[in-house]
C-alpha positions as CSV (number, residue, x, y, z in Angstrom):
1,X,-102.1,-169.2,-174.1
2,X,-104.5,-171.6,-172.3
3,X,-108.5,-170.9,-172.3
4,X,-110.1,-171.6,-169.0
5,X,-113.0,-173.4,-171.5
6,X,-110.4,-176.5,-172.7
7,X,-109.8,-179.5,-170.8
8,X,-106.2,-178.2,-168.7
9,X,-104.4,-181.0,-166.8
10,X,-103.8,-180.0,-163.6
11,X,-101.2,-181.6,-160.8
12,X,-101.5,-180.6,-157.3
13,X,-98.5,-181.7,-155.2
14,X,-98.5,-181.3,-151.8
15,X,-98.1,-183.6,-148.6
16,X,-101.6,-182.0,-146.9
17,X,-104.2,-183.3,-148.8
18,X,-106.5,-181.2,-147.4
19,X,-104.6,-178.3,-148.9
20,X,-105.1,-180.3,-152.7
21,X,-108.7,-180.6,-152.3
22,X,-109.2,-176.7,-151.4
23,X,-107.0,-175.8,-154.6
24,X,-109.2,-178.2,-156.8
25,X,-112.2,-176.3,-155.9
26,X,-111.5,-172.7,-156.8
27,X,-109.5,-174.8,-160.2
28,X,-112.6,-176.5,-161.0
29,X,-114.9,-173.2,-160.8
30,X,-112.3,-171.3,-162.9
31,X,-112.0,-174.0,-165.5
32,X,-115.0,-176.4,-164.9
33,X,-113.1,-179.1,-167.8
34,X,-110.1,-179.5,-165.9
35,X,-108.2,-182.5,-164.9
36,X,-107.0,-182.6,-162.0
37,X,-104.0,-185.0,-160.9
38,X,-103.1,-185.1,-157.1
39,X,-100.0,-186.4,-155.3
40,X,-98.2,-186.4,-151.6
41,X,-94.4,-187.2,-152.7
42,X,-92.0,-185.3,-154.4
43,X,-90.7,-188.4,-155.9
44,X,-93.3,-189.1,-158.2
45,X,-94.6,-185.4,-159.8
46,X,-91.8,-185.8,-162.8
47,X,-93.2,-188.9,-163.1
48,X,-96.8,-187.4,-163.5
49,X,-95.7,-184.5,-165.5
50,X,-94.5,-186.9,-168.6
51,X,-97.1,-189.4,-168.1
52,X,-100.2,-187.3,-167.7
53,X,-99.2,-184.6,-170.2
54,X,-99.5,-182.0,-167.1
55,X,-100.1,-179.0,-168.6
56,X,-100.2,-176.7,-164.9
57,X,-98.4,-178.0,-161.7
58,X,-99.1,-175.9,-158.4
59,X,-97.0,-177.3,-156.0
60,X,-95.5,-176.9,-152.5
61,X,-91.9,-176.1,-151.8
62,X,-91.0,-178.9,-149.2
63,X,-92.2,-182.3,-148.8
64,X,-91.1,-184.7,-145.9
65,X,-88.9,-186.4,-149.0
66,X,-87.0,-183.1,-150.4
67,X,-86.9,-179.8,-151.7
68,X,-89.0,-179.0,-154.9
69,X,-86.5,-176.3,-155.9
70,X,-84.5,-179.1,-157.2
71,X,-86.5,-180.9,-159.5
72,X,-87.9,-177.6,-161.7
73,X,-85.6,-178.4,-164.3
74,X,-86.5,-182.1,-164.0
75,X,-90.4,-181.3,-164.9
76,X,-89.3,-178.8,-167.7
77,X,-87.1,-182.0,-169.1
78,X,-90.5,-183.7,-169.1
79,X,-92.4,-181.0,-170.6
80,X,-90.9,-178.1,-171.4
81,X,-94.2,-176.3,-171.8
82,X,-95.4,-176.9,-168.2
83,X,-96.1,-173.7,-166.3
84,X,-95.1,-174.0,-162.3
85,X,-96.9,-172.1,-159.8
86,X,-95.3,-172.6,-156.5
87,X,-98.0,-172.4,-153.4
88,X,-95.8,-172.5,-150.1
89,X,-96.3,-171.9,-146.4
90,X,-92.5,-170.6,-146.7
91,X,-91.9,-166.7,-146.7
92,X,-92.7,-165.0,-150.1
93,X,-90.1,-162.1,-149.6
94,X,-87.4,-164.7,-148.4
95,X,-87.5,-167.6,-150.7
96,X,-89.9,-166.6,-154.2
97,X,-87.2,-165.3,-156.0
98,X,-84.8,-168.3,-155.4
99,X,-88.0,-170.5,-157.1
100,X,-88.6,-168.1,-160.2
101,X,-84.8,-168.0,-161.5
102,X,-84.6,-172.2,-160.8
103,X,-87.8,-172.1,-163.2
104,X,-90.8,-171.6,-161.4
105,X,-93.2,-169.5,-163.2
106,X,-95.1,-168.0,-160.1
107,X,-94.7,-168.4,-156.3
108,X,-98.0,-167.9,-154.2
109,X,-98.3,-167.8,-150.2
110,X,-100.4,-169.9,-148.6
111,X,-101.2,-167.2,-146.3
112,X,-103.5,-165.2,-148.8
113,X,-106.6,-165.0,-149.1
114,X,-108.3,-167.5,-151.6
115,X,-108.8,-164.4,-154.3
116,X,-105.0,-164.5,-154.0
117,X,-105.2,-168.3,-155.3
118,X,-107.9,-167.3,-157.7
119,X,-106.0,-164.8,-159.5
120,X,-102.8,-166.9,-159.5
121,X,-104.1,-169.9,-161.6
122,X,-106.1,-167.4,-164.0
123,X,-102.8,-165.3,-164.4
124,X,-100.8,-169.1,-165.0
125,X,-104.1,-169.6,-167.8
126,X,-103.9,-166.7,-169.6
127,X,-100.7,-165.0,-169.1
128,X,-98.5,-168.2,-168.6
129,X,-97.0,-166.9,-165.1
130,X,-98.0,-165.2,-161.8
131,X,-95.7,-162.6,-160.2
132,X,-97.0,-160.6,-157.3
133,X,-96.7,-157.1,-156.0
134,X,-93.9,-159.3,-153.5
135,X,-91.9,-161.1,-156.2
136,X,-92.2,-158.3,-158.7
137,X,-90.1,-155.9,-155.7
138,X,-87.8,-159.0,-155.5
139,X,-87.1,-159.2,-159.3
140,X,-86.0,-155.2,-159.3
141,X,-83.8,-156.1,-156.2
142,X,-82.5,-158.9,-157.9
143,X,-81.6,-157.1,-161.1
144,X,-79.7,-154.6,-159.2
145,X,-77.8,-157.2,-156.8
146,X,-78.1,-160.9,-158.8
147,X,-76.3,-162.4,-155.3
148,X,-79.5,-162.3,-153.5
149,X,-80.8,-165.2,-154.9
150,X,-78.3,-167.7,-153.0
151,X,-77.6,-166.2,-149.9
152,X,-74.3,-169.1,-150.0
153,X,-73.0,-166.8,-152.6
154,X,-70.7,-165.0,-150.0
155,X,-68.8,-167.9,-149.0
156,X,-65.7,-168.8,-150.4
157,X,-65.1,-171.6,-151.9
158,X,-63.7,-173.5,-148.7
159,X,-66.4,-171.9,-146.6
160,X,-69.0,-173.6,-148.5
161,X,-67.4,-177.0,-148.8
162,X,-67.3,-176.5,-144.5
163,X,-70.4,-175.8,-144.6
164,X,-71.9,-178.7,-146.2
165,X,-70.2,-181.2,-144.2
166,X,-71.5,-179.6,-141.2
167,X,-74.9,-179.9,-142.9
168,X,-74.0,-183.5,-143.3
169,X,-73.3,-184.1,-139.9
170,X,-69.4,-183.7,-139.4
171,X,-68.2,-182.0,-136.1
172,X,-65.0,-180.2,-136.2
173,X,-62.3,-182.6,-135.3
174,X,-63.8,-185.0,-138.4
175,X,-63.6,-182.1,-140.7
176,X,-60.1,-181.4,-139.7
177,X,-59.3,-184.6,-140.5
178,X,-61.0,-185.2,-143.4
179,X,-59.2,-181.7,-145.2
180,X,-56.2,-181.9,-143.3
181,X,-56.7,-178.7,-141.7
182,X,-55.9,-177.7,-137.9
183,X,-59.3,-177.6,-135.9
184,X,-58.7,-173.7,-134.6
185,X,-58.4,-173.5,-138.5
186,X,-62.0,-175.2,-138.9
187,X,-63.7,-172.9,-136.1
188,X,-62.1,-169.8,-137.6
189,X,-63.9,-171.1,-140.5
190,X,-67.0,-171.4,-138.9
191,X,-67.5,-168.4,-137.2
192,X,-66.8,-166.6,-140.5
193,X,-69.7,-168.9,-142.5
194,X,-71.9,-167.8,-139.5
195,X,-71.1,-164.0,-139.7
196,X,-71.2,-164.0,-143.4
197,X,-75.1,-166.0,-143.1
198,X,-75.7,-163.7,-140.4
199,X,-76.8,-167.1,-138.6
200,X,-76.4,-168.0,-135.1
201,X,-76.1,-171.6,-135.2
202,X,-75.8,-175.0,-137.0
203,X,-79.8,-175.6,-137.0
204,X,-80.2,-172.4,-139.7
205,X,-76.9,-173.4,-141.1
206,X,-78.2,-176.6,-142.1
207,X,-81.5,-175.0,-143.2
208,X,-79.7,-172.8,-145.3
209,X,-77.5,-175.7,-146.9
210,X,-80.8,-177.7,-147.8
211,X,-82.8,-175.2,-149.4
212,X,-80.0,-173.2,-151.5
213,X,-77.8,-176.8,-151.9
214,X,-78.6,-180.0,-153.3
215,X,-76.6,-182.4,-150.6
């Protein structure tokens, strides 16, 4: 357990860096020692974790270069004490849960109120996580239907391989070609991925694909 009174090393990761400097304030009236680290890019917080002996990372869950889902393992690599708040614009009932099972040891909505963000990084000092009314619903759903998590779960096998080379850009015709399948084969195929996702077209396909599969 950390004590607000020690020096913590904090890293703030997020591409608004207006959003860094309000999060240092409230850190720096809860633990007036801290160290604070800031950075823009996805690429370089693993980087800062292992260098700078981060010790509390509150970071976003998209930057313009990736997803942040997929590097949580990577910063536990580099410090496998490391507690991870996630603080995201992004839907708390729709995407938390996915965050806490890939290692995330809170997920916070920018849309609270600042005592939100308060309580969150003095739950991550002294109780080593932050789960809120939200993601504590989500973990009881979860238990009782562990598919949630990836809603690419339902696909078969084939369905998902379709699916990500329409994320990567292939019409029909190319993917036809590519798995030597008929095309009315490959539009079958489609319009099942789309009733399975409940999804209406390739924009939230492709959404999907990005944020549940590293492509």
């Amino acid at each position: 357990m950390m004590k607000a009174d020690k020096e913590i090393k904090f890293l703030l990761a997020d591409d608004h860096s207006i959003v860094r400097q309000g999060v240092e304030i409230v850190i720096n009236d809860i633990v007036p020692n801290a160290e604070v680290y800031h950075t823009s890019s996805l690429q370089q917080i693993v980087g800062l974790v292992a260098s700078k002996g981060i010790e509390i990372a509150i970071i976003d869950a998209h930057f313009p270069d990736g997803n942040s889902l997929h590097i949580l393992s990577q910063m536990r690599n580099a410090n496998p004490d490391i507690k991870i708040l996630i603080f995201s614009g992004l839907e708390e009932n729709v995407h938390a849960l996915k965050f806490i099972n890939a290692g995330a040891n809170g997920y916070l909505s920018k849309l609270g109120e600042e005592e939100d963000l308060r309580q969150a990084i003095s739950d991550i000092i002294n109780d080593g996580k932050y789960i809120s009314a939200v993601s504590q619903d989500l973990l009881a759903q979860f238990a009782n239907n562990p598919g949630m998590v990836n809603p690419l779960n339902v696909l078969t096998n084939r369905e998902l391989q379709i699916a990500i080379l329409y994320a990567e850009g292939y019409g029909n015709l190319e993917i036809a070609n590519d798995l030597d399948i008929k095309q009315n084969t490959v539009s079958t195929i489609k319009k099942n991925i789309f009733n399975k996702l409940k999804i209406e077209n390739l924009v939230e396909l492709i959404d999907l694909i990005k944020t549940h599969h590293k492509i």
